[in-house]
Every structure is written in structure tokens, then in C-alpha cells.
Jmol script that loads the backbone (N, CA, C; Angstrom):
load data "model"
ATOM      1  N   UNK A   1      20.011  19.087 -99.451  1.00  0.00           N
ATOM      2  CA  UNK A   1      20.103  19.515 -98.058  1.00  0.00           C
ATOM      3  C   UNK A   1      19.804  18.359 -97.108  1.00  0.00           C
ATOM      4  N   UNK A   2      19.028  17.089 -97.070  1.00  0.00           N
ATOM      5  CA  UNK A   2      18.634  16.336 -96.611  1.00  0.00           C
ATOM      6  C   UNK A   2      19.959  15.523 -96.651  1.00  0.00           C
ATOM      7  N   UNK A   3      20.322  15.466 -97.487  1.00  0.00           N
ATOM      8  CA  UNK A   3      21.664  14.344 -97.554  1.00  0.00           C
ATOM      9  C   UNK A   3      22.617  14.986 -96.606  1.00  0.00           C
ATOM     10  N   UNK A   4      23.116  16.225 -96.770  1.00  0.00           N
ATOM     11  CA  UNK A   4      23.770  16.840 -95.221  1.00  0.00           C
ATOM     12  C   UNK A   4      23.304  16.617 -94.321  1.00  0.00           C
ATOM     13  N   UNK A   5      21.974  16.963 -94.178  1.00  0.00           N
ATOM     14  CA  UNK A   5      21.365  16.505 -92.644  1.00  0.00           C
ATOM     15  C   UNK A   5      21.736  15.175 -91.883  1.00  0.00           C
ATOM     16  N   UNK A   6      21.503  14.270 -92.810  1.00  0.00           N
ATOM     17  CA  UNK A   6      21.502  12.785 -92.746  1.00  0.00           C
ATOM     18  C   UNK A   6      22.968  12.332 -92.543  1.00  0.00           C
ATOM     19  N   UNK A   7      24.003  12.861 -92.983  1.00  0.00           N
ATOM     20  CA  UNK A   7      25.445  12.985 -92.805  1.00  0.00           C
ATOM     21  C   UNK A   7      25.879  13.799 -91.540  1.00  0.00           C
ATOM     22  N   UNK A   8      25.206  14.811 -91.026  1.00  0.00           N
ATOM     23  CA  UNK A   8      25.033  15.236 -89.885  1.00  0.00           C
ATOM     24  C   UNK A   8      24.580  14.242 -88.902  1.00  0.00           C
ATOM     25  N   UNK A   9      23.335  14.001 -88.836  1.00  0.00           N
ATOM     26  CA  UNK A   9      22.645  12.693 -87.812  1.00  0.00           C
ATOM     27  C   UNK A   9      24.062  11.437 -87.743  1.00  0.00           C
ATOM     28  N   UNK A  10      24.282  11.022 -88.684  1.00  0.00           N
ATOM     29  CA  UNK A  10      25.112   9.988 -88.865  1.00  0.00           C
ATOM     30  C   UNK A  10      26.350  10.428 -87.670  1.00  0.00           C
ATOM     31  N   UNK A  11      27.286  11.113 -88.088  1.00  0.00           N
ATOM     32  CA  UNK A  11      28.350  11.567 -87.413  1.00  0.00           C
ATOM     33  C   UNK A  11      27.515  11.910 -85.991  1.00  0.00           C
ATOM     34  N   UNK A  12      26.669  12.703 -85.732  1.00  0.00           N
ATOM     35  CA  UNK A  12      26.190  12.848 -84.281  1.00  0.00           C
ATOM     36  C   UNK A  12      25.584  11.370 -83.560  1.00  0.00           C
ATOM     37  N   UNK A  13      25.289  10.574 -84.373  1.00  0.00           N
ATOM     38  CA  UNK A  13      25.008   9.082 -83.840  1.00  0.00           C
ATOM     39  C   UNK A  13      26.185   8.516 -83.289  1.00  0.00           C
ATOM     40  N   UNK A  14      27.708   8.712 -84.269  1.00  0.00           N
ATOM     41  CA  UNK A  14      28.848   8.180 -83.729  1.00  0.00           C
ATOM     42  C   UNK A  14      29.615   8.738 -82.613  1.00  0.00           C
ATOM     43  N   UNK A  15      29.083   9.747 -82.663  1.00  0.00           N
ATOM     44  CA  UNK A  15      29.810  10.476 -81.140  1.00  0.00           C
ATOM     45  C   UNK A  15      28.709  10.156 -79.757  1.00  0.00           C
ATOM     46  N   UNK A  16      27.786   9.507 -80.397  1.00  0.00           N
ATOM     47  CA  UNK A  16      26.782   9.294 -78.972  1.00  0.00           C
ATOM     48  C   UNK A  16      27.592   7.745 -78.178  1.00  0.00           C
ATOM     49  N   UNK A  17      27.332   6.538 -79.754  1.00  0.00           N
ATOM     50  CA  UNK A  17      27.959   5.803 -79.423  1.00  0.00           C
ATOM     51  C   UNK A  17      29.581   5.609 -78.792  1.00  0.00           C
ATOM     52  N   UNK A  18      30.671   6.832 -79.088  1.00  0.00           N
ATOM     53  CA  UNK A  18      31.697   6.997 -78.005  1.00  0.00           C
ATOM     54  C   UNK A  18      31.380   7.342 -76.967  1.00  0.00           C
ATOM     55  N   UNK A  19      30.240   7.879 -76.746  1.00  0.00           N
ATOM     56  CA  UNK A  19      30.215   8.726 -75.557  1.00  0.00           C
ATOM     57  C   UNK A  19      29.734   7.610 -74.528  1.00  0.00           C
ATOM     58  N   UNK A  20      28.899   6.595 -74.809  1.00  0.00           N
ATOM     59  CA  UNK A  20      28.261   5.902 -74.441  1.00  0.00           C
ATOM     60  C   UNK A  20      29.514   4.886 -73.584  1.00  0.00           C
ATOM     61  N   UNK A  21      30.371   4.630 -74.882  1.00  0.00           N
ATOM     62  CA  UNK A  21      31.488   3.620 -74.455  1.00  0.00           C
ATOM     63  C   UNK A  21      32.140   4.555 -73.239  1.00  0.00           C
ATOM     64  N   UNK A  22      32.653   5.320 -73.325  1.00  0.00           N
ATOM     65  CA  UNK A  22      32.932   6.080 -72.132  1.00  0.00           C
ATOM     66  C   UNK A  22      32.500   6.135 -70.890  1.00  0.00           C
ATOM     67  N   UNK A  23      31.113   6.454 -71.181  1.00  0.00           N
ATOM     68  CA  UNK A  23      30.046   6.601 -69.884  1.00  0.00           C
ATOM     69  C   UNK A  23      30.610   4.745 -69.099  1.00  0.00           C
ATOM     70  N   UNK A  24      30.473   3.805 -70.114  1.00  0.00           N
ATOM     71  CA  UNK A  24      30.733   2.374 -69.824  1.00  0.00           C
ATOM     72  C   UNK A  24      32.225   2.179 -69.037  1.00  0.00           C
ATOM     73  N   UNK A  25      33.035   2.898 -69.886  1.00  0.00           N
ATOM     74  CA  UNK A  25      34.310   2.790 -69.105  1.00  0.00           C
ATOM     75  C   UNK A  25      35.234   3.161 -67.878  1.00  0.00           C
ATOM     76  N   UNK A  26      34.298   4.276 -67.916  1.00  0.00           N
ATOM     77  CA  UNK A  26      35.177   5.440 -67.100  1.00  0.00           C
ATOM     78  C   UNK A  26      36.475   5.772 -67.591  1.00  0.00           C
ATOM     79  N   UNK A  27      37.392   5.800 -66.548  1.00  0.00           N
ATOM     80  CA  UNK A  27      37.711   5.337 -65.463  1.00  0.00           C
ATOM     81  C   UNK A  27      36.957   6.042 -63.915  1.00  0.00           C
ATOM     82  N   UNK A  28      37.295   7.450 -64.069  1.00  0.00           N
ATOM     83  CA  UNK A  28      36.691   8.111 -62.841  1.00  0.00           C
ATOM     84  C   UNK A  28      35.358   8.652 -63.336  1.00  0.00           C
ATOM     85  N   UNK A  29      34.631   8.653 -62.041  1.00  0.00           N
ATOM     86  CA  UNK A  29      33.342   9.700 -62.060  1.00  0.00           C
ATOM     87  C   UNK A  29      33.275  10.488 -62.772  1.00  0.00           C
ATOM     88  N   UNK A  30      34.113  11.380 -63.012  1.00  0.00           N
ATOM     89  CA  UNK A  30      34.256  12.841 -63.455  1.00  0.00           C
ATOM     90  C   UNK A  30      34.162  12.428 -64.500  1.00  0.00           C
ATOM     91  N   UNK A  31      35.021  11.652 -65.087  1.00  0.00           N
ATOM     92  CA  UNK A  31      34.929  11.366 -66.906  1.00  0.00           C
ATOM     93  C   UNK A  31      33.907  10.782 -67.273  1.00  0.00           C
ATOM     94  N   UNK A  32      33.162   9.912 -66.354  1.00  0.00           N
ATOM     95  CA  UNK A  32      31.687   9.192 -66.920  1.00  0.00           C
ATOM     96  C   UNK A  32      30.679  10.456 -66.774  1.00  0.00           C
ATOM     97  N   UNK A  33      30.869  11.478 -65.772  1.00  0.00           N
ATOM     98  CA  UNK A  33      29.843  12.361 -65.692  1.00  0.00           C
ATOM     99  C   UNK A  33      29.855  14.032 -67.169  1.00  0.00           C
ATOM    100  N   UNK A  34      31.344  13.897 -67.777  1.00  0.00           N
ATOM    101  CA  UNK A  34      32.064  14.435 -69.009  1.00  0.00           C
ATOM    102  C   UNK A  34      31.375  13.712 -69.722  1.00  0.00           C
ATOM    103  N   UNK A  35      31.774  12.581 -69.836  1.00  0.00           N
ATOM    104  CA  UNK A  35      30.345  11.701 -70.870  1.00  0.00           C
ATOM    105  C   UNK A  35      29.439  11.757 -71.132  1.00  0.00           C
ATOM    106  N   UNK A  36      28.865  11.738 -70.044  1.00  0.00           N
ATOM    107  CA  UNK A  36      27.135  12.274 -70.075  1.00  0.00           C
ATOM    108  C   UNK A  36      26.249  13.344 -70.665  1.00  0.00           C
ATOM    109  N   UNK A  37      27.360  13.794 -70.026  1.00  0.00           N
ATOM    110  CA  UNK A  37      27.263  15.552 -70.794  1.00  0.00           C
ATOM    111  C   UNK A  37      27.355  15.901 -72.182  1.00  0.00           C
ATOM    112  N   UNK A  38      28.592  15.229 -72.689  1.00  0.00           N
ATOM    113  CA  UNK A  38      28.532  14.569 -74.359  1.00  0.00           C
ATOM    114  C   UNK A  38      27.574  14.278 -75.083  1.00  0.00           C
ATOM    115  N   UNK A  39      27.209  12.934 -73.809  1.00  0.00           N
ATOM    116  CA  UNK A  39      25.675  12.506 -74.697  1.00  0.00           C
ATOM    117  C   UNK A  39      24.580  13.132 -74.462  1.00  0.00           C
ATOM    118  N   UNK A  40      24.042  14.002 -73.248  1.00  0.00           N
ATOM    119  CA  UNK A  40      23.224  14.889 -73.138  1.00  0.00           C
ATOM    120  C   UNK A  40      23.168  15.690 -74.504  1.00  0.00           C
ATOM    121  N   UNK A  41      24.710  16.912 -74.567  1.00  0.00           N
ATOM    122  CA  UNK A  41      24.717  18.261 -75.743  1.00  0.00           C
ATOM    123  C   UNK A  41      24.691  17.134 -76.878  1.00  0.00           C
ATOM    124  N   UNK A  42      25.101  16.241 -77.733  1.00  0.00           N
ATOM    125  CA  UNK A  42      25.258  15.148 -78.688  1.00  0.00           C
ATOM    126  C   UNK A  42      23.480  15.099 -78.950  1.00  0.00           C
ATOM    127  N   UNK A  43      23.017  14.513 -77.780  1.00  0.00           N
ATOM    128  CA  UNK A  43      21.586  14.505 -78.002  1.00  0.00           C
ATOM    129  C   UNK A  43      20.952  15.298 -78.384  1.00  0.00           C
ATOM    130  N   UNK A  44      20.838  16.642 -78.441  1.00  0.00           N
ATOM    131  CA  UNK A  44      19.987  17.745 -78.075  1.00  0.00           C
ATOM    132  C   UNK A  44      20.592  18.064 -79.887  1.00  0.00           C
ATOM    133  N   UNK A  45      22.058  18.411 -80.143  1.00  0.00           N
ATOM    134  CA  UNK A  45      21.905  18.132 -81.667  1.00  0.00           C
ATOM    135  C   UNK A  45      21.787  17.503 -82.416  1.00  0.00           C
ATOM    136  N   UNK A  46      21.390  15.968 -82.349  1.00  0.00           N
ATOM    137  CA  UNK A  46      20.799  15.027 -82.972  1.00  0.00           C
ATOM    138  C   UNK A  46      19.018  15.292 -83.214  1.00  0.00           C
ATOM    139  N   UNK A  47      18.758  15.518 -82.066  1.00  0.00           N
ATOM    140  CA  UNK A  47      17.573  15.957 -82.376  1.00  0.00           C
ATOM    141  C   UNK A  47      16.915  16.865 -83.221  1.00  0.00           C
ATOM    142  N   UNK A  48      18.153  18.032 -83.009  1.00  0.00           N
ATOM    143  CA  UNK A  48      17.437  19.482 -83.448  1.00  0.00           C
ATOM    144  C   UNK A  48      17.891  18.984 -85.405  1.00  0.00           C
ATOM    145  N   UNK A  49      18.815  18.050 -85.312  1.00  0.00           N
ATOM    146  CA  UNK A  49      19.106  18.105 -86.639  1.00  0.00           C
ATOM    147  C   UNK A  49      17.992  17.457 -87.405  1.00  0.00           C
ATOM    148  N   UNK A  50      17.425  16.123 -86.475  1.00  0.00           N
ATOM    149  CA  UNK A  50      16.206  15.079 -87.101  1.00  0.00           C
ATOM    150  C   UNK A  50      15.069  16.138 -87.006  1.00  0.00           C
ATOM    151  N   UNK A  51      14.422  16.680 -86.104  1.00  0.00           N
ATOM    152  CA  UNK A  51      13.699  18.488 -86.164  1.00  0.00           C
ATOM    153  C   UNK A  51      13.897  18.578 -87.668  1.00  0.00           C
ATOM    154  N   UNK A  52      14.872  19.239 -88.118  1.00  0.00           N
ATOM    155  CA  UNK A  52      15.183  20.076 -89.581  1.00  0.00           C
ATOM    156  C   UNK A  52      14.636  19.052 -90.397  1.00  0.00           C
ATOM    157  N   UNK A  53      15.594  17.714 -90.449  1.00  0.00           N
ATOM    158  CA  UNK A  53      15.425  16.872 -91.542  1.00  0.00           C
ATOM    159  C   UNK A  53      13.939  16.166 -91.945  1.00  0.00           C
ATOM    160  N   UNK A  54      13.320  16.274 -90.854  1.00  0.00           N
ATOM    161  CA  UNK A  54      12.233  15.245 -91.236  1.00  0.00           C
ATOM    162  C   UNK A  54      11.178  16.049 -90.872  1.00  0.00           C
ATOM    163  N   UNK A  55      11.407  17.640 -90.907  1.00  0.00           N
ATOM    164  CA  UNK A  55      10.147  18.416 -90.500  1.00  0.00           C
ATOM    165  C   UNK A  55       9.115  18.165 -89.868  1.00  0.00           C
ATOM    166  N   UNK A  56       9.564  18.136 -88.403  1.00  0.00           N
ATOM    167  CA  UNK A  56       8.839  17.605 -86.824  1.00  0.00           C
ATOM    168  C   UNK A  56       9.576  18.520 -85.755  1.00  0.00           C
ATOM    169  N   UNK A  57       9.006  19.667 -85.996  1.00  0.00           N
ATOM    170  CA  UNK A  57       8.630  20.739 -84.856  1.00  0.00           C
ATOM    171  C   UNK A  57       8.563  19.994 -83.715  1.00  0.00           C
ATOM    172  N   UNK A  58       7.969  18.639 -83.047  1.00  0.00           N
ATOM    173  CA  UNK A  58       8.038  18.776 -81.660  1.00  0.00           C
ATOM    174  C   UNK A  58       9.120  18.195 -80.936  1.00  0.00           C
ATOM    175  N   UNK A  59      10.361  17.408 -82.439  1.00  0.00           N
ATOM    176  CA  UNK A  59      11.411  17.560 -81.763  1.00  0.00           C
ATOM    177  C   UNK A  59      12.402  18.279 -81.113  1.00  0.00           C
ATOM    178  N   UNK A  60      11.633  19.833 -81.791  1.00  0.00           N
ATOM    179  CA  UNK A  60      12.560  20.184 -80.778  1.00  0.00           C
ATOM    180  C   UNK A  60      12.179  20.830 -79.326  1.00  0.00           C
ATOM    181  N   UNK A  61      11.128  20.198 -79.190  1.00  0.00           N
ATOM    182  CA  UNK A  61      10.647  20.750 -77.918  1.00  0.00           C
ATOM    183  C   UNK A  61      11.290  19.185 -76.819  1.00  0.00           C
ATOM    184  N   UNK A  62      11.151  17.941 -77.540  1.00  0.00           N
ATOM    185  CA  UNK A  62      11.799  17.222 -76.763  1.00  0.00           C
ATOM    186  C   UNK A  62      13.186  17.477 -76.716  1.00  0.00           C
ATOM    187  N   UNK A  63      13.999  17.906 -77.688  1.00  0.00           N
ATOM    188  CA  UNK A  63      15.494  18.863 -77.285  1.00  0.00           C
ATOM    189  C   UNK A  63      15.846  19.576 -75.977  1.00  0.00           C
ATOM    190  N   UNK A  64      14.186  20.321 -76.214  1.00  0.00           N
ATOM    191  CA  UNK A  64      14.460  21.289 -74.876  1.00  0.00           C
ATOM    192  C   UNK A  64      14.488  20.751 -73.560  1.00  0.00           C
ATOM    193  N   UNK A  65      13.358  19.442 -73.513  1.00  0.00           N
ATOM    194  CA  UNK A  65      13.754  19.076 -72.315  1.00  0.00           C
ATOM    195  C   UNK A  65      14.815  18.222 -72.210  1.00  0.00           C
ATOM    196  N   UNK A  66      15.286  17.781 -73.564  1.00  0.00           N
ATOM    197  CA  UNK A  66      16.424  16.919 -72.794  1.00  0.00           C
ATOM    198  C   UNK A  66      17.945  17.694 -72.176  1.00  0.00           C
ATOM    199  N   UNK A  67      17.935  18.944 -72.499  1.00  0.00           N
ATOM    200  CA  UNK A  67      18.827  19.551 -72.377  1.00  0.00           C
ATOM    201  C   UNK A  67      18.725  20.319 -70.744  1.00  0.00           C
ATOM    202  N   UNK A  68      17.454  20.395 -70.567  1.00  0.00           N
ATOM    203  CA  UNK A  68      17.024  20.908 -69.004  1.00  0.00           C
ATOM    204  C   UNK A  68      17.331  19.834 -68.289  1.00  0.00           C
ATOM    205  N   UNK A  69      17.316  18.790 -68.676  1.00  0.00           N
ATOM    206  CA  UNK A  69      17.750  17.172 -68.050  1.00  0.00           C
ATOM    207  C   UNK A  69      18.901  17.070 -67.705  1.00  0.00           C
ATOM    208  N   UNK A  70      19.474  17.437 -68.894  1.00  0.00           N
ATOM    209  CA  UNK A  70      21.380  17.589 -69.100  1.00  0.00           C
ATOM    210  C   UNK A  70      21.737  18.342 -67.705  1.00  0.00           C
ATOM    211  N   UNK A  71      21.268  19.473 -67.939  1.00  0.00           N
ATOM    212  CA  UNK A  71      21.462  20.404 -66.785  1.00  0.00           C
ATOM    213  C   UNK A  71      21.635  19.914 -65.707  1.00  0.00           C
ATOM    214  N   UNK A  72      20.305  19.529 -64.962  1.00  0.00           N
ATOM    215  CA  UNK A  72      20.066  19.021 -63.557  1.00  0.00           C
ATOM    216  C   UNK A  72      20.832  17.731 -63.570  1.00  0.00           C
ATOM    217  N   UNK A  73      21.365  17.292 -64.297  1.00  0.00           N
ATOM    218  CA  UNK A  73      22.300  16.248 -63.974  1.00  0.00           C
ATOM    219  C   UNK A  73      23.418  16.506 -63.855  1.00  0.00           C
ATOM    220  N   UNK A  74      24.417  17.316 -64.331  1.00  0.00           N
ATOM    221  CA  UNK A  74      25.285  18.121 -63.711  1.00  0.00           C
ATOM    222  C   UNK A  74      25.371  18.694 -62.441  1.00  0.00           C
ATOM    223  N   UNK A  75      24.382  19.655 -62.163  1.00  0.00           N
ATOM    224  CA  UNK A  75      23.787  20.112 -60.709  1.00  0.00           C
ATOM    225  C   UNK A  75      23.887  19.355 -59.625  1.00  0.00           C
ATOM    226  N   UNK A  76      23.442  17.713 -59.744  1.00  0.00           N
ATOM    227  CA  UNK A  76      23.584  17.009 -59.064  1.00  0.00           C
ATOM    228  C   UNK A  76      24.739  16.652 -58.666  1.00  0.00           C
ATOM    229  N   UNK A  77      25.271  16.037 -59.947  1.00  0.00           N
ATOM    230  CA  UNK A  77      26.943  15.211 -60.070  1.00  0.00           C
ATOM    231  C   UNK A  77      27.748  16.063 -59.074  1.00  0.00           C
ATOM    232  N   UNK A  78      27.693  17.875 -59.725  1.00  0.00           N
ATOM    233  CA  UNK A  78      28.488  18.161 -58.797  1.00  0.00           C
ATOM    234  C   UNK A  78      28.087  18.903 -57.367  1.00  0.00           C
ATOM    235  N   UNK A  79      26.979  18.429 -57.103  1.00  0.00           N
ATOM    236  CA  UNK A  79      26.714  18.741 -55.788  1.00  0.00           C
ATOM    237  C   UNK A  79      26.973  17.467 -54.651  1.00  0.00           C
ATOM    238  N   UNK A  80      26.605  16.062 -55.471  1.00  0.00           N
ATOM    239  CA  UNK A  80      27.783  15.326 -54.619  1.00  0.00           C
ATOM    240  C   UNK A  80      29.188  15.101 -54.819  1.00  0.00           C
ATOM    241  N   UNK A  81      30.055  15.361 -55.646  1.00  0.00           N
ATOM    242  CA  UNK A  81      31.292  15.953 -55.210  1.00  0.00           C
ATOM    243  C   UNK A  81      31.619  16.445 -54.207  1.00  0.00           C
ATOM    244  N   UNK A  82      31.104  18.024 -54.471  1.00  0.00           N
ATOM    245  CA  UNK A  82      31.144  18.686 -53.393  1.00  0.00           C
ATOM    246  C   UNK A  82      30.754  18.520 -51.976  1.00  0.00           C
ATOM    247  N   UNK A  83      29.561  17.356 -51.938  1.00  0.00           N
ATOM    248  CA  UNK A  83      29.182  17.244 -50.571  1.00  0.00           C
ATOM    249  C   UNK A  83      29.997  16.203 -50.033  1.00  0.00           C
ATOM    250  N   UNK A  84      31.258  15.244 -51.071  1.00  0.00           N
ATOM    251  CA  UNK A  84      31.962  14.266 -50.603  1.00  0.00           C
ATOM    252  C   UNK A  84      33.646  15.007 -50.690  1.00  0.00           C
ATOM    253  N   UNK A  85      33.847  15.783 -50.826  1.00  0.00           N
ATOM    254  CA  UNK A  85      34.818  16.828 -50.363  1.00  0.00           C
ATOM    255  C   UNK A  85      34.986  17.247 -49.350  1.00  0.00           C
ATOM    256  N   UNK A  86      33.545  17.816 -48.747  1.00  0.00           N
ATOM    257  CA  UNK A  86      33.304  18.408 -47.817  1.00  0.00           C
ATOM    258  C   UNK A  86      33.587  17.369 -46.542  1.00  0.00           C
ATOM    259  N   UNK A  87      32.676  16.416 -46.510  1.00  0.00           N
ATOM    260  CA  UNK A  87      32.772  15.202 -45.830  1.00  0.00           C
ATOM    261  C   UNK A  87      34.312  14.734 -45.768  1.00  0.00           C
ATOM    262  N   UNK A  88      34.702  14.438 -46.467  1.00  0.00           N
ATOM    263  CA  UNK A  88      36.373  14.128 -46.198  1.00  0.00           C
ATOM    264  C   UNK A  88      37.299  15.219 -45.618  1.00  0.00           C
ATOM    265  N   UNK A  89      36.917  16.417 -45.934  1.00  0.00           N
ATOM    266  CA  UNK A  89      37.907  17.266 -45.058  1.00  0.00           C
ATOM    267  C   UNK A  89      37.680  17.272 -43.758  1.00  0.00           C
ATOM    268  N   UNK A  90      36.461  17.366 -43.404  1.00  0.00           N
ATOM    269  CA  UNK A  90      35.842  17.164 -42.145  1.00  0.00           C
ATOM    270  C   UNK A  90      36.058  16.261 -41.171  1.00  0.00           C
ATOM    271  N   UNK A  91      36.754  15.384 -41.755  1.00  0.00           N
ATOM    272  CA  UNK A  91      37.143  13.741 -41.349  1.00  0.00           C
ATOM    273  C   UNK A  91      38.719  14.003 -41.349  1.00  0.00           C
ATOM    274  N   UNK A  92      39.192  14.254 -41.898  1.00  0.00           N
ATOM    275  CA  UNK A  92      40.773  14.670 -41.762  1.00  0.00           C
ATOM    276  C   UNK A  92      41.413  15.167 -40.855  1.00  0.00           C
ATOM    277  N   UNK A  93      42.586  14.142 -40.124  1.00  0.00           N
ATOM    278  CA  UNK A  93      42.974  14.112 -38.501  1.00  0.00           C
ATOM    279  C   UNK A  93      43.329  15.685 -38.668  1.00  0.00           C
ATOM    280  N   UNK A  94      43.929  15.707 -39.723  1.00  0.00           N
ATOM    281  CA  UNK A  94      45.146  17.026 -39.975  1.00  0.00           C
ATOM    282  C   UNK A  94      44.484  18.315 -39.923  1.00  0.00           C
ATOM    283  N   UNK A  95      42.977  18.252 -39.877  1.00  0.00           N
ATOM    284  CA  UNK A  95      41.921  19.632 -39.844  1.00  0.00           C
ATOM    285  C   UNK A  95      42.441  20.422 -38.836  1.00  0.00           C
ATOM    286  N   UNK A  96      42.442  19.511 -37.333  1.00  0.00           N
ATOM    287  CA  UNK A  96      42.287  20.543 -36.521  1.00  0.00           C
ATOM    288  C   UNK A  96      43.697  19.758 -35.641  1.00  0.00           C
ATOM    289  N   UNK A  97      44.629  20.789 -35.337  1.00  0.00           N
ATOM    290  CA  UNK A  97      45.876  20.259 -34.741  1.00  0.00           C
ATOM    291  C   UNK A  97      45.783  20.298 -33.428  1.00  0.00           C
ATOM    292  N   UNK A  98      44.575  20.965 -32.772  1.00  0.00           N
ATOM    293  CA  UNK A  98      45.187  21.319 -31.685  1.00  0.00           C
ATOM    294  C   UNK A  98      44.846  20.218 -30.305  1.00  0.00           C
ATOM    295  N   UNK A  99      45.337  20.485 -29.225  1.00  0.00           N
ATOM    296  CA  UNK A  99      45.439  19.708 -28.322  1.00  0.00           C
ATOM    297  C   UNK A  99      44.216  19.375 -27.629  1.00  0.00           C
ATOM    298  N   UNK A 100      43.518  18.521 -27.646  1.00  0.00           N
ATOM    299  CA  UNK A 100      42.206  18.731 -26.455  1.00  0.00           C
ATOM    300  C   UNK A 100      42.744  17.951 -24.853  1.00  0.00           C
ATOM    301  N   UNK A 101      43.180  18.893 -24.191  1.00  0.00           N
ATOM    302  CA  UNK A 101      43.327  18.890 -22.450  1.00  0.00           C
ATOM    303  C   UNK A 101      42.214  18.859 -21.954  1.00  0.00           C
TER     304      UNK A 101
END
end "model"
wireframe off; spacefill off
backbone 0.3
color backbone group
């Protein structure tokens, strides 16, 4: 069972390291912030798997927070989106057509 585990960790190590290259590459926000997120959920089962394998209960309490982490980083990402959406429509000649006399 340990040798699965360890074949587990392995493969979840290599998807951190894509994720990572990603986060590095982009191109857009959105896909580095898709990344993140990768490596956030990636993380959280790397952990819970090293948890099982090496019988250390308080990994998975650091799981938990890294995944509450995960969270609020999303929350953020797309709350400035949204607040740079907002801002650009707002700014857009084409908002309001009408004449000021």
C-alpha cells in the first residue's frame, strides 16, 4: 500500500510542477489564476496522501488550511476582475449616449 501511495505523491508532485510552469507562463491572468488553483487542489492531495503514507495526522490539518487559502485566493482573483470590469465599463464613451446641453 505504501508503494501506491508513493506512486500517488510522485504523479501529484508532477502535476504541481506543471502547474507551477503555468502559473510561470501564463499567458492571461485567468490561466495563471486556473493554475493556482491546480496547485492549491494538487496540494491539498499531496498532502492528504503524505497524511496516509507516513502516518502524520497533522498533515492533514495543514491540508485544511491550505485549501481555506486556495479559497480566499480565488475570492480575491475574482473580485478584482470584477472590480476591473466594472471600472472599464464605467469608462466607456459608448455607456451613456446621450447629449449633455
Amino acid at each position: 500500500m505504501t508503494l501506491l501511495l508513493d506512486v500517488v505523491a510522485l504523479f501529484l508532485l508532477g502535476n504541481l510542477l506543471l502547474a507551477l510552469v503555468r502559473i510561470w507562463r501564463g499567458p492571461d491572468p485567468a490561466d495563471r489564476m486556473l493554475a493556482s488553483q491546480l496547485f492549491g487542489t494538487t496540494g491539498v492531495a499531496l498532502l492528504l496522501v503524505l497524511a496516509e503514507a507516513q502516518g502524520m495526522p497533522s498533515l492533514r490539518d495543514v491540508a485544511l488550511i491550505l485549501a481555506l487559502l486556495s479559497v480566499l485566493a480565488i475570492v480575491a482573483f475574482v473580485t478584482r476582475v470584477v472590480g476591473i470590469d466594472r471600472t472599464e465599463k464605467d469608462t466607456s464613451p459608448d455607456q451613456d449616449t446621450r447629449a449633455h446641453d
